[in-house]
N, C-alpha and C positions, 0 to 999 in steps of 0.2 A: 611373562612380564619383561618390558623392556630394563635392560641395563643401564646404570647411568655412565655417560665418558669418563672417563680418569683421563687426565692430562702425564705430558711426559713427567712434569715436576711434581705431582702426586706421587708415583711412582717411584721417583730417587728419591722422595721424602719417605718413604715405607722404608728404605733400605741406604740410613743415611751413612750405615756403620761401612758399608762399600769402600768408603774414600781413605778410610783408614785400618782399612782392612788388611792382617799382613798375618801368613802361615807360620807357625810352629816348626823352629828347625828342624824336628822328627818327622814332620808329614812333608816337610823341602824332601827331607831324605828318603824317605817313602816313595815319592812322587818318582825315584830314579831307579827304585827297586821292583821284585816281584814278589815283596814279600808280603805276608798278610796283616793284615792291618787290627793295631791293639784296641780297645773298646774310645781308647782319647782319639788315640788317629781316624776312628771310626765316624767321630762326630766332628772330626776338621773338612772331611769329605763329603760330608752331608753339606757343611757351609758352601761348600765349593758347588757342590750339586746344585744349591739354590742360587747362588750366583750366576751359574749357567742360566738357570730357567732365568731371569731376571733381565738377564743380557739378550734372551730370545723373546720375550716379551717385548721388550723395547724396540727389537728389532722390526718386530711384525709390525707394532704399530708403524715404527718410521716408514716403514714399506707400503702398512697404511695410508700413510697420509702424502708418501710421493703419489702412491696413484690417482688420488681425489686431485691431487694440484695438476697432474698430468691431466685429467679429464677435463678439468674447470679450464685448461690451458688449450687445449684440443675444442672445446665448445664458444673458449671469448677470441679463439684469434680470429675466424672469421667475422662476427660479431664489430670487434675491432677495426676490422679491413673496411665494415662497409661506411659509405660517402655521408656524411652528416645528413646530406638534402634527403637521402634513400633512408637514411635508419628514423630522417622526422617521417617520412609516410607511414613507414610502417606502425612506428611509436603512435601515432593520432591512431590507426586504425585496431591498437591494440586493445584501448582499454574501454570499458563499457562499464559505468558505475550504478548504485542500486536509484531505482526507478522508482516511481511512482505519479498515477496516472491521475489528470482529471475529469469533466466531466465530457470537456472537446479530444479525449481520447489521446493528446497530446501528452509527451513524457518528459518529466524533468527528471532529469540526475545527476549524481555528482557525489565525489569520496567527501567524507566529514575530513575535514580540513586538519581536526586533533588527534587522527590516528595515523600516525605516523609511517604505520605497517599497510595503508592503501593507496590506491593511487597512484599519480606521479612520483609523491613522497617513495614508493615501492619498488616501480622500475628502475629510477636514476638509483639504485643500488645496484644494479645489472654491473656496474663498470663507469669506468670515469668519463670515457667517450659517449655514452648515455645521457649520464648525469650532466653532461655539458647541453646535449643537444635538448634536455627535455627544459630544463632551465632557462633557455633562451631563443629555442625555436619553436616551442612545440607551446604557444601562450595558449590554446582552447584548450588543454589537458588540467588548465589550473580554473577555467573559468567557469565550470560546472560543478558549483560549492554545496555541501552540506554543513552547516554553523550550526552545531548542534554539541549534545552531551555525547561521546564516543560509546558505542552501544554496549561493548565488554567492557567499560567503567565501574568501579567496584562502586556500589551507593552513596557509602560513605568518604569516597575521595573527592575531591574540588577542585577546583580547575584553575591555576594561580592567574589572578586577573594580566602581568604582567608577560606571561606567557602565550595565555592564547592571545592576547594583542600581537604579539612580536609574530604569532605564527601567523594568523590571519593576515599578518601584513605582508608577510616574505607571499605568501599566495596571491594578493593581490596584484603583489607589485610583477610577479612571474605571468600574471594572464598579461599584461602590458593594457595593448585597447580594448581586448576582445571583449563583445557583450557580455553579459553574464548570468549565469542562470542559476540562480539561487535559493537552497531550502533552509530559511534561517528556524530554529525554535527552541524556544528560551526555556523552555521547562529541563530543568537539572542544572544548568549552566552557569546558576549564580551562584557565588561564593562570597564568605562573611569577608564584611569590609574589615582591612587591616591596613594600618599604617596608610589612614587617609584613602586610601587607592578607592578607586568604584569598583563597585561590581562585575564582574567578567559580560555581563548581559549585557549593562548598558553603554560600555567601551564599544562591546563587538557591534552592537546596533548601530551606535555612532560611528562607524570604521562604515558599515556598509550605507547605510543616509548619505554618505559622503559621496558614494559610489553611485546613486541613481542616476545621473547619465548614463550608463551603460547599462543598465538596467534589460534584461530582454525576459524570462519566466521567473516571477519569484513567487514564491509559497512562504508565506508567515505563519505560523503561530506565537502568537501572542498572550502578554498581559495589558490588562486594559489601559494601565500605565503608559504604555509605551504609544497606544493606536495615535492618539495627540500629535506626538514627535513626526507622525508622515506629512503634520503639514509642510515640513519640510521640503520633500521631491517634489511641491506644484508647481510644475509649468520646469520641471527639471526631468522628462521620463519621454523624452524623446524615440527612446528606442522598445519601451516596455511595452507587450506582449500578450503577455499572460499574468494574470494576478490572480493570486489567493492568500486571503486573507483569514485565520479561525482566531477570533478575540475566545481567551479561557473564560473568562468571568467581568462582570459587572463595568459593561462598556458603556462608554460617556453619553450624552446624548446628544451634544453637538452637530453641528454636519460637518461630513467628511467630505473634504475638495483635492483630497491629495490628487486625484487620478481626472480632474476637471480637463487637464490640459494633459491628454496622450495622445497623441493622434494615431498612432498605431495598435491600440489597445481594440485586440481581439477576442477575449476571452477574461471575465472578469466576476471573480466567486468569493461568495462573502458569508460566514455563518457567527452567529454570536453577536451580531450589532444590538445596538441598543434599538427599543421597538420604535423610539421616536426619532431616531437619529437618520438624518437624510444623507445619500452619497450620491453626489456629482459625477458624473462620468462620459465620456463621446460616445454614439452611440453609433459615427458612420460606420466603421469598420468592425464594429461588435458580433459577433460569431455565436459564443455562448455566452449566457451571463446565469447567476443563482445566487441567491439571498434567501436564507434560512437563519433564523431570529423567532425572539420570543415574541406573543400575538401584539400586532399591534394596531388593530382594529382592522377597520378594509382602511385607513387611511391613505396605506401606499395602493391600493387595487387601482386610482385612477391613475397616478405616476406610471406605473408598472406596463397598464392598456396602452399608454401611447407610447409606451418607447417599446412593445412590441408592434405596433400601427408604425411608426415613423422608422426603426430600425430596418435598411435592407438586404442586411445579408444575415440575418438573424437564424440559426439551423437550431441552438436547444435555450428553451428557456426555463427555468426554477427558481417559484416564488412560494418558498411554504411557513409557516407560522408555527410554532411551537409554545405551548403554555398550557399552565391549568389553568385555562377560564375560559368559558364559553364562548362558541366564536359568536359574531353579531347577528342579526336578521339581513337574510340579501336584502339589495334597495336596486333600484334600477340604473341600469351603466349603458352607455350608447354599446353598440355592437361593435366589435373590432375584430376586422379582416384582415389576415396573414397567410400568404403563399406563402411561406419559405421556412417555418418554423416546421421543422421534423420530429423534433425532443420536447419533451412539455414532462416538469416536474410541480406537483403544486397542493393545495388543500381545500381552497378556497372555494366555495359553491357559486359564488358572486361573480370570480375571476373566470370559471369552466362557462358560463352561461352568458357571458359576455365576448367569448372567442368564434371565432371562425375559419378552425386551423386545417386545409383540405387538404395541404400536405403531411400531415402530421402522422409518426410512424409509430413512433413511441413514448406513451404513458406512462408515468408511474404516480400512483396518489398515496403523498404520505405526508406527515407533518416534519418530517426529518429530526423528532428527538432522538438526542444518541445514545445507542443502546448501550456504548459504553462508558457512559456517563452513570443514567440512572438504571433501575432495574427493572426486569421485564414489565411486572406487575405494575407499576405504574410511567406504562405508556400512554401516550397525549393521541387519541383515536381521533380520525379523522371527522369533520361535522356531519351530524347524522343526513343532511340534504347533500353529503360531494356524492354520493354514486347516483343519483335522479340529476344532478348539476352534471355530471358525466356523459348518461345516457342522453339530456336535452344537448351538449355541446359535441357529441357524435354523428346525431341526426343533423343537426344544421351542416355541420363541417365537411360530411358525407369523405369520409378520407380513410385510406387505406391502411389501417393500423396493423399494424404488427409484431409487437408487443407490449403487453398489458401487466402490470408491476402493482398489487393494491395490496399496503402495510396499514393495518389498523383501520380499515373500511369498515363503516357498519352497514352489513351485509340487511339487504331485504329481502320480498317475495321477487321483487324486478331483476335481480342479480344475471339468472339464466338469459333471460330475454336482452338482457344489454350484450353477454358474451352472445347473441346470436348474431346480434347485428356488426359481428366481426370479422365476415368470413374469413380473409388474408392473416387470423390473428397465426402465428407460430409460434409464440412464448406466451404462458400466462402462470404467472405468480403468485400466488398469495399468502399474506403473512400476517402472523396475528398473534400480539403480545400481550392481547386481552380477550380470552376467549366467552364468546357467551354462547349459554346452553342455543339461543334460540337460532344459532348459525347451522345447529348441526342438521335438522331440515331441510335447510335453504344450499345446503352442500352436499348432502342426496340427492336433491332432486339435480342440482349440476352434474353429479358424475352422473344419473341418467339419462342426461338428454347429451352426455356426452359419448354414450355409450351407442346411440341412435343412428341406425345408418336407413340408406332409399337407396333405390333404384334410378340414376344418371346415368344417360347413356350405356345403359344395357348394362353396367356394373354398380353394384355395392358401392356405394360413399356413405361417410359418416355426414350426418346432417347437420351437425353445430361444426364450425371452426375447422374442418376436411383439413385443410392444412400447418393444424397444429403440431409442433417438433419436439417443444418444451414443455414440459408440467412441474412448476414447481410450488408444496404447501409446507409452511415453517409456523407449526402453532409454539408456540414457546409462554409458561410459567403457565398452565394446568393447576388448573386445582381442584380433584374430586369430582370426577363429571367422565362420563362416557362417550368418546366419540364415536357417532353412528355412523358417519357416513367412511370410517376406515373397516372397510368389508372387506365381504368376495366380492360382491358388486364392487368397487374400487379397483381391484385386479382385474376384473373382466373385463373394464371396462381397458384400464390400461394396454393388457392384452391381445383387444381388439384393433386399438392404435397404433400397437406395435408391427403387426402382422399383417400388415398391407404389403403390394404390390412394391419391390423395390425400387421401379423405376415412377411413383405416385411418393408427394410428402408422407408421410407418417411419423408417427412419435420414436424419436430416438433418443430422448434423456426425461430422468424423472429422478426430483430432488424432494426428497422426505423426512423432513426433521418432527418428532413431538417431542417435548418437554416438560416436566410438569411433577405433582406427586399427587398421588391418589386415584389415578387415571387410568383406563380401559381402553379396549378398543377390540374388534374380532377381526384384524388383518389377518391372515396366513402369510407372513412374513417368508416363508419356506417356497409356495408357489412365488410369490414376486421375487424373489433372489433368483427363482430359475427361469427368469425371464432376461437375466443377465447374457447367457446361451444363446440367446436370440437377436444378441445385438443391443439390447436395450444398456445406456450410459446409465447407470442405476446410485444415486448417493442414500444412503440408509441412516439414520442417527437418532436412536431411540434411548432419551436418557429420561427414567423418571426415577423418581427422590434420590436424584443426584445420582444414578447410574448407568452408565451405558450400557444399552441392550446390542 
């Protein structure tokens, strides 16, 4: 166990009787003899004894703590020596803050603003010559913000509204022009009103609204309170980029025009809208876009059609509905043709059946409720026509998929026959937060025709999907029920995947989660882990009633 420091003045306080400490004229005179000492003079020596040790303690340390100021003194003088313009390069290339990615793969990050112990706030403690140059030269080290609850924050602390404004400002004002890339989110952040003052939230919101001219990637989370206040930045967001937007709860229904006037608005994500509520947006320069909300009938599938039709540099798009209610009856929608769309996220049957996407690499069909939100069990599955809506907007599209993502699909007899028509797939996933008995036929007979190989060109291939890489199935909340198709057949077939020709695709990762209680299954868990040996990237996670296997 580590020691705790004692300070010097801990120490002369143990032993304050020092200062007036003064010898017994018998043990003075002792002190000049050779004679032996009586049981009194015996214990004057003892004092002495420990006075020594006390004097050698103190010493060590002070010898201590010359060499720590020798070292710090030996590592800042170079430090010091270097030229402001030199120590700003390096300083920009030092720091790299916590990230998080969207759906155009692009990354925003930046230190939380109210931890004092990150970031810039960190460095400029290097030394004063630091502290000067990061303050005044180095504005992009301040301009990549987290506005947020400091993450080692004790629950029950609060954030004094008066403070993080003064802090948030000293930050502002230290980026000078530089764009800014911003992760604000309000959840923890507010503190009881006292003494009149607002909220710590809605200061700091009002601090950055002010700010949208420089605006370049910001991610919002939100209360639905607040979504109103962006009418503010319209026709003020010149330089913004990237947007994300997550409303918590019970958002307005108005339409949203903040982002009407961006004209560099490439990338723009939206989850939690109200299902009637219309957003405004350019769509010349649009790259990605995703809007995931509760259902709100097909009323947006026509808006949605042309501004994948008219948008032309469009590479992923994501339109999925989430709710307990039935989705509607397809009706008919003109065809719409899109070279350029690669990413396609979505639920709709109306929406897959009405595409024509030939570049399109990757799918993924889900209704995007979040899991951590609600619980597994009641997940929002997707409408029993999206995988036949799927398989018809494949065959038209005639397009090279690559991979394939299906959460909460209701599986049919067609299921194989769709993954046939895949061959280029090399990722296929699937996940399922409502299991039904009648999948587990329909997932035998896939691991066997995935297990299926011919004769090409005078070698073995497998006949479905040859160049599959990825297998990953996450059944999660199980209830009482056998899955059949986790076998031998299962491993064999993976097995077979595995053990192909190095220099031909072959399966090299396999992701396995069940979860559930009351649940079975006849894996040999023991052969697939020895498949690990062979190369195989192998994730294993078997919890049932609540315990990992």
């Amino acid at each position: 166990m580590q020691s705790t420091p004692i300070t010097l003045e801990e120490i002369m306080a143990r032993h304050d009787w020092i200062s007036t400490f003064t010898h017994p004229p018998d043990v003075a005179s002792l002190l000049r003899t050779n004679d032996a000492p009586s049981p009194l003079q015996f214990a004057g020596l003892k004092d002495l004894d420990l006075l020594h040790n006390v004097a050698a303690s103190v010493e060590a340390r002070v010898s201590r703590l010359q060499s720590l100021k020798q070292d710090y003194e030996t590592a800042l003088s170079p430090i010091r020596r270097i030229p402001p313009e030199i120590a700003m390069g390096i300083l920009r290339l030092s720091w790299k803050g916590v990230e998080f990615r969207g759906i155009s793969r692009r990354c925003l990050s930046g230190f939380n603003v109210f931890t004092i112990r990150e970031g810039p706030w960190h460095l400029g403690q290097v030394c004063s010559s630091w502290q000067n140059v990061i303050e005044t030269l180095c504005p992009e080290l301040w301009a990549s913000v987290t506005v947020a609850r400091p993450f080692r924050a004790k629950s029950n602390a609060s954030l004094k509204a008066d403070a993080a404004v003064e802090i948030l400002s000293i930050v502002l004002e230290r980026s000078r022009n530089h764009p800014l890339d911003i992760h604000f989110d309000d959840h923890g952040l507010n503190s009881k009103v006292e003494d009149g003052k607002t909220q710590v939230t809605e200061r700091c919101f009002s601090i950055m609204i002010a700010q949208s001219n420089r605006w370049r990637a910001v991610k919002m989370t939100l209360d639905a309170s607040f979504l109103s206040r962006l009418a503010l930045i319209r026709g003020k967001t010149d330089l913004l980029r990237d947007m994300y937007i997550d409303c918590c709860r019970d958002a307005p229904s108005g339409d949203i025009r903040a982002f009407e006037i961006a004209p560099k608005l490439e990338n723009l994500h939206l989850k939690g809208m109200h299902p009637e509520a219309s957003i405004r947006f350019p769509i010349t320069n649009l790259v990605s876009f995703s809007d995931a909300r509760p259902f709100a009938g097909d009323r947006l599938t026509f808006k949605y059609l042309d501004i994948v039709k008219s948008a032309p540099k469009f590479l992923s798009f994501s339109y999925n509905d989430y709710e307990y209610a039935p989705i509607s009856n397809p009706f008919s929608t003109p065809r719409v043709i899109s070279t350029s769309v690669k990413k396609l996220s979505t639920a709709s049957p109306t929406f897959m059946r009405s595409l024509v996407l030939s570049s399109l690499e990757d799918l993924t069909l889900t209704t995007e409720w979040d899991l951590g939100i609600r619980e597994p069990d009641h997940a929002v599955r997707c409408p029993v026509g999206a995988l036949d809506a799927l398989h018809e907007m494949l065959l038209k599209s005639q397009c090279s998929l690559t991979r394939l993502h299906l959460v909460d699909v209701v599986l049919n007899d067609n299921f194989a026959n769709i993954i046939r028509i895949m061959p280029g797939l090399m990722e296929l996933v699937i996940e399922c937060n409502e299991w039904v008995d009648d999948y587990g036929p329909i997932m035998q007979s896939l691991v066997a025709q995935l297990a299926e190989v011919s004769l090409v060109d005078r070698s073995l291939q497998h006949s479905m999907v040859p160049s599959l890489q990825t297998i990953g199935v996450h059944l999660n909340a199980l209830r009482y029920t056998h899955v059949v198709f986790l076998n031998s057949a299962f491993v064999d077939m993976v097995a077979s995947r595995l053990r192909r020709p190095s220099d031909v695709p072959h399966l090299t990762k396999l992701q396995l989660s069940v979860m559930g209680r009351g649940c079975s299954y006849d894996l040999d868990e023991a052969a697939l882990n020895s498949l690990k040996d062979e190369g195989l990237e192998l994730e294993l996670d078997f919890r049932l009633g609540g315990v990992r296997l």
